[in-house]
Structure formats: C-alpha cells, structure tokens
C-alpha positions as CSV (number, residue, x, y, z in Angstrom):
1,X,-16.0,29.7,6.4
2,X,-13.0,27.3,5.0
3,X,-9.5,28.1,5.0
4,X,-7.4,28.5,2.3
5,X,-5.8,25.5,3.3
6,X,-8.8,23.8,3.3
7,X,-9.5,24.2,-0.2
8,X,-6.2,23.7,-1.2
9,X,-6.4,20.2,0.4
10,X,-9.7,19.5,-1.2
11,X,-8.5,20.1,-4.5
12,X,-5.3,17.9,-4.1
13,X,-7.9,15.2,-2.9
14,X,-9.5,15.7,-6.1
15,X,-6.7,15.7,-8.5
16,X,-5.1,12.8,-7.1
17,X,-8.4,10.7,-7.1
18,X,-9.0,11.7,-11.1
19,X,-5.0,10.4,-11.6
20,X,-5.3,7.6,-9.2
21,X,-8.5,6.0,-10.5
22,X,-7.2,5.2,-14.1
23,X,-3.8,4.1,-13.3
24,X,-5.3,1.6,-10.6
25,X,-8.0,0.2,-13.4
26,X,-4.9,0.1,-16.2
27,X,-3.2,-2.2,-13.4
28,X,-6.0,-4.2,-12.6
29,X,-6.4,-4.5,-16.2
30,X,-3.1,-5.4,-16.7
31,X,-2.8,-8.3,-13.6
32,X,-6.5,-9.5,-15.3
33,X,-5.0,-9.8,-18.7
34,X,-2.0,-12.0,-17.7
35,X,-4.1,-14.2,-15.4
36,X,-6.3,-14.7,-18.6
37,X,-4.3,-15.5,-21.3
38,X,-2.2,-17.4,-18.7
39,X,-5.0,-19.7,-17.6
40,X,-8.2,-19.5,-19.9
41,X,-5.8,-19.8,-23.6
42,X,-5.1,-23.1,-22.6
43,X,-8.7,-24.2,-22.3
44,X,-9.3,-22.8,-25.9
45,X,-10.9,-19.5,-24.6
46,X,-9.7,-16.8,-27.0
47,X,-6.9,-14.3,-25.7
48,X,-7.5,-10.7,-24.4
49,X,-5.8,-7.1,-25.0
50,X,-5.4,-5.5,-21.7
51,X,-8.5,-3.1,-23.1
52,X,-10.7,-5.8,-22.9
53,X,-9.6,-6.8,-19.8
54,X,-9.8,-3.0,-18.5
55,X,-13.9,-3.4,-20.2
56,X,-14.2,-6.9,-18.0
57,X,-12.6,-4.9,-14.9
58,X,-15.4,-1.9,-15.5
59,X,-18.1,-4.3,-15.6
60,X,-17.2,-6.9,-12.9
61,X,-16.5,-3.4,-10.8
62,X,-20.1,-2.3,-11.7
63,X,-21.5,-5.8,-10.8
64,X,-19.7,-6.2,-7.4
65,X,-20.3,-4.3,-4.2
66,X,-17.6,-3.6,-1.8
67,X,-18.3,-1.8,1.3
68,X,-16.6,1.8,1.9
69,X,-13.5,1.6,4.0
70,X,-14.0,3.4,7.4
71,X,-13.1,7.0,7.0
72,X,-9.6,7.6,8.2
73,X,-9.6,11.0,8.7
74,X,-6.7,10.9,10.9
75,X,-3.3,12.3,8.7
76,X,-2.2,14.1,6.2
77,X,-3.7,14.2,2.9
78,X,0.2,13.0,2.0
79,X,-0.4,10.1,4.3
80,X,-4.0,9.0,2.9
81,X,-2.8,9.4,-0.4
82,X,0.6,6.9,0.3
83,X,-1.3,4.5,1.7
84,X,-4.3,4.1,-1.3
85,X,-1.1,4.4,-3.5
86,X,0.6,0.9,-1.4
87,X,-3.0,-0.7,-1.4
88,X,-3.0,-0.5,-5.3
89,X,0.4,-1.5,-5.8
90,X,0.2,-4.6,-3.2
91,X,-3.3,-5.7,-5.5
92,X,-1.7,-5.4,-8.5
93,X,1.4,-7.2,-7.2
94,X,-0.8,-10.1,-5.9
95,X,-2.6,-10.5,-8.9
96,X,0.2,-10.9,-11.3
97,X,2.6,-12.6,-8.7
98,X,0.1,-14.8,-8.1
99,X,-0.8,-15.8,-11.1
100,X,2.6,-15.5,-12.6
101,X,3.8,-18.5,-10.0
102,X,0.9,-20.7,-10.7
103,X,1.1,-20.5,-14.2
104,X,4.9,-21.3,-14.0
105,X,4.3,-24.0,-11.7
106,X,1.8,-25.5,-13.8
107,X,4.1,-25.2,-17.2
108,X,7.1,-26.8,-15.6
C-alpha cells in the first residue's frame, strides 16, 4: 500500500509536468520564431508568429524520436524538477543566443 507521501509526490510529478510542458513548447516556440524570421526573411520565406512556430515545434516534435533519458530516480522530486527546469532554460538560451549572435554577426 502507498504512503501518503507517496501520492503526494506523484501528484506534484503530475502537476509540474502539465505546467512544465507548455511553458518549455512556448520557449522553444519562441527561440524557433527568432531563428526564423532572423534567417529564412531574408531569403524571401514569409515571417512567422510564435504560434506558428509553436505548430512547426508540435510537428517537428511528432516527427523526431529522441530516446528517454535514463531514469534518475535518485533525489528529491525538488531536485528532478530543478534540473528539467535548467535543461529547458539552457535550450532555450542556446537557441536564441545562438541565433541572436549569428544573425548579428551576419548584419554587421
């Protein structure tokens, strides 16, 4: 039989995923939009709202595969949760960073 604590933990998994999914596809969306009307505008490609760039991140995540992480059940739930929130910050901040140098690079 499961603890109390148990099931407390399980929801919190829960909740956090449901909050953390959304806000990690609004950044991606975000860094995908900026890299796009950074780089394909130029070429004559029309420009993208950051909803059709969350559309192309739902369908390029559909398309692609990538493997499961190992399961890390060592810590907290406070520790697992920290470090998916870092991984999504650090994409996002690639991304855009990176994109944001190259395109100021190239317009210099």
């Amino acid at each position: 039989m499961k603890s109390t604590e148990d099931n407390a933990a399980g929801c919190a998994i829960g909740i956090a995923t449901v909050l953390m999914i959304p806000i990690a596809s609004a950044l991606y969306a975000l860094a995908l939009r900026l890299n796009w009307n950074w780089f394909m505008v130029p070429l004559g490609v029309p420009a993208i709202t950051t909803l059709h760039a969350y559309g192309l991140v739902f369908v390029a995540s559909a398309l692609v595969h990538a493997p499961a992480p190992a399961k890390d059940e060592d810590g907290t739930f406070a520790t697992r949760f920290l470090k998916v929130v870092v991984l999504v910050v650090v994409r996002f901040a690639v991304l855009a960073g990176m994109g944001w140098g190259i395109h100021a690079w190239m317009v210099s």
